[in-house]
N, C-alpha and C positions, 0 to 999 in steps of 0.2 A: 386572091384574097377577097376584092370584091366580090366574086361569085358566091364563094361562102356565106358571105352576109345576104344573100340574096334567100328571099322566103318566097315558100312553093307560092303559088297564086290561088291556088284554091285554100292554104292556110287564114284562118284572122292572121292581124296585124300584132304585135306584143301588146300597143295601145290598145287594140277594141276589147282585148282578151282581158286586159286589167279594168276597164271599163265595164265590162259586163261583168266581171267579179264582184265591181264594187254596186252594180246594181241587183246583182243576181241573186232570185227570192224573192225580191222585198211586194212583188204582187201577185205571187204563187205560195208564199204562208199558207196553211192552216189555219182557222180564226182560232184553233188550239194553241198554235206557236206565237200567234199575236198575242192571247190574250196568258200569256208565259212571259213574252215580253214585259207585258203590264204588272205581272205579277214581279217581276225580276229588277225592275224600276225601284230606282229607292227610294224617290218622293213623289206626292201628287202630281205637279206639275211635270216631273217623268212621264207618270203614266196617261197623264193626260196628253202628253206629246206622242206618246205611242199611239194613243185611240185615234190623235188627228193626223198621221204620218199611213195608218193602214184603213183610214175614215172607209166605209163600201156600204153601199143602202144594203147590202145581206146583214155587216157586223151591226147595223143598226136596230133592224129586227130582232137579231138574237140576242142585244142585249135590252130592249123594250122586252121581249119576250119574258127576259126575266127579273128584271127593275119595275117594267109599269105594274100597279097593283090592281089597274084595271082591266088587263089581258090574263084572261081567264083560260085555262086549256082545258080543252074536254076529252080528256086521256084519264086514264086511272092512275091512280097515286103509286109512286116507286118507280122500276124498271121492270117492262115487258119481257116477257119468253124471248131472245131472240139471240141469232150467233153475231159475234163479233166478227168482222173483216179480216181476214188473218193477211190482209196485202200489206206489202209494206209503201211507208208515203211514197205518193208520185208515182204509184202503180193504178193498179185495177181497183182505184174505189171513185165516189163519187164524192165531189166536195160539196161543203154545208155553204161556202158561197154561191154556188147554184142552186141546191137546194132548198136554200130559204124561202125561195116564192115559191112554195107549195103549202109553209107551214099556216097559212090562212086556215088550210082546209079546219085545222086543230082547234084552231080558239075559238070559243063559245059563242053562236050567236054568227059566226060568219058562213058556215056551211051548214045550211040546214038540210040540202038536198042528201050529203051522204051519211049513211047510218051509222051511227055507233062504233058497230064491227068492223067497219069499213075501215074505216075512221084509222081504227086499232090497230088493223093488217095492212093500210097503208102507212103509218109511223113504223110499226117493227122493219117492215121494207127499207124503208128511209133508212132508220139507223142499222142492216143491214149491209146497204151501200155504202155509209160512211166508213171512211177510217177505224180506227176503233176510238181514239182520242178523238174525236171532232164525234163520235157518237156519243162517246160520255159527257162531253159538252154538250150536247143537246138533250141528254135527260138531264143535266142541271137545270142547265134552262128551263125545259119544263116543269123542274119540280123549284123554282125560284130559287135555286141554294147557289146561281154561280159566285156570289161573295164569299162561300164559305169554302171556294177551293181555290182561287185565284185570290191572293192576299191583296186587299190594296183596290180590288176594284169592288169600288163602292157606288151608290145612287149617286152625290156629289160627284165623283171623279169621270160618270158619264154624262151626268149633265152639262159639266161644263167643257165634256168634249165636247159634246152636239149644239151646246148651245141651245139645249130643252128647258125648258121651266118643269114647273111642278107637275105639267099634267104631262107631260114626256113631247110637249109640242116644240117644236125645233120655233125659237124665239126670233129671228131673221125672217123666217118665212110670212110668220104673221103678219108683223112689221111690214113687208111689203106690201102683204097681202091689201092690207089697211093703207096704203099708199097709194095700191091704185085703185082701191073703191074710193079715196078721196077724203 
């Protein structure tokens, strides 16, 4: 009888198996499935718990991207020529959390060295690689409408995720900043 209760050795434990269940995900989302979370939250402070439970300097960007009204994109207006991913998640696509440290190249004023075109055919690549949901989230972004697809998430309800003030600057940092200049 003991031997039956006895588990292969190369199996998990019942424990780490429930344990990894209860963590499993929560830092492989989608900034699509997060910000579905936020949308799916039924009060502000919900969805501000969400923005601070899945906080990543990537989600940060992409919603500066499409809150600050001083990040300019220099793309053409709408959605470009390009195919959607037909992979399904957690296959063959690229995530928009790595991704993001490219979208510099886009906003106005940051990349002068590459042209226009470039510019163009390097974003259709981008959202190419993406998912297809983490693609359309990124032409919201760039076209500033992601408050009009995710209900709930508002200028307010990321600022006092980040703890940004009005000009989208994270309010903690300053403060320090100012701290040790004296």
């Amino acid at each position: 009888m003991a031997d039956e209760l006895k588990q292969h050795p190369s199996l998990m434990s019942r424990t780490s198996m429930e344990a990894m269940a209860r963590t499993a995900g929560s830092t492989d989302l989608l900034f699509s499935e997060v910000l579905t979370k936020v949308n799916n939250a039924k009060d502000k402070a919900k969805k501000v718990e969400v923005l601070k439970q899945y906080d990543h300097p990537s989600l940060r960007m992409i919603l500066k991207g499409s809150f600050d009204p001083t990040v300019e994109w220099e793309l053409p207006e709408g959605t470009p020529p390009y195919m959607a991913n037909p992979s399904p998640k957690g296959t063959e696509h690229s995530i928009l959390k790595t991704e993001a440290k490219r979208l510099w190249h886009f906003i106005k004023g940051a990349d002068n060295k590459t042209t226009r075109t470039q510019k163009e055919t390097l974003f259709i690549q981008m959202l190419e690689g993406l998912h297809s949901e983490e693609a359309n989230l990124l032409l919201n972004v760039k076209n500033k409408e992601l408050h009009r697809v995710y209900k709930g998430l508002s200028d307010s309800v990321v600022k006092e995720a980040f703890g940004w003030n009005e000009l989208y600057q994270d309010v903690r940092k300053l403060e320090q900043n100012k701290n040790i200049k004296g």
